[in-house]
C-alpha positions, 0 to 999 in steps of 0.5 A: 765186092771185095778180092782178098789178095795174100802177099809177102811185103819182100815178093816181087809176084805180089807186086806184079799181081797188084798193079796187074789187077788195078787196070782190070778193077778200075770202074767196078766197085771192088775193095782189095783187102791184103793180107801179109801171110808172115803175120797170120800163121794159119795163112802162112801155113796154108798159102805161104808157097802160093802167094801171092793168092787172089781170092773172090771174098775172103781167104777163110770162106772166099773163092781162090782165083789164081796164086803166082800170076794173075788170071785175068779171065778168071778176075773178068768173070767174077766182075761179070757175075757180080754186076748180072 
C-alpha cells in the first residue's frame, strides 16, 4: 500500500501531518512516498493551496484523503480495506 503525501519543505502543516501518520501506519506494510509540489508545477498548480495533501496511491490516479490536517479515520479506513 502506498499514501502519496504532497508537501512543501518550508510548511509546518506538512510537518504535523507526517509525524501525525507515522503512529497510525506503524505495523502495516505502507510506503509514504512525498512529493515537493514546488518542483512539480502541474501539482503545484492543482494542490500548491491544499498541501499538505494525503492521498491513497498516487496523486495522478490515487484517492485524496484529507489536505491541511490529517484524517485519522478516513487514513484507518483505507489500512482497513487494504488488509480485508
Amino acid at each position: 500500500m502506498t499514501f502519496t503525501l504532497l508537501i512543501r519543505s518550508y510548511c509546518h502543516l506538512c510537518d504535523d501531518m507526517r509525524e501525525a501518520l507515522r503512529p497510525i501506519i506503524a505495523g502495516h506494510q505502507v510506503e509514504v512516498v512525498e512529493i515537493d509540489v514546488d518542483v512539480e508545477p502541474a501539482l503545484e498548480n492543482r494542490y500548491g493551496e491544499l498541501v499538505p495533501v494525503l492521498f491513497l496511491g498516487d496523486a495522478a490516479t490515487g484517492r485524496e484523503l484529507c489536505h491541511y490536517h490529517l484524517d485519522r479515520v478516513a487514513v484507518a479506513n483505507a489500512l482497513r480495506a487494504a488488509a480485508a
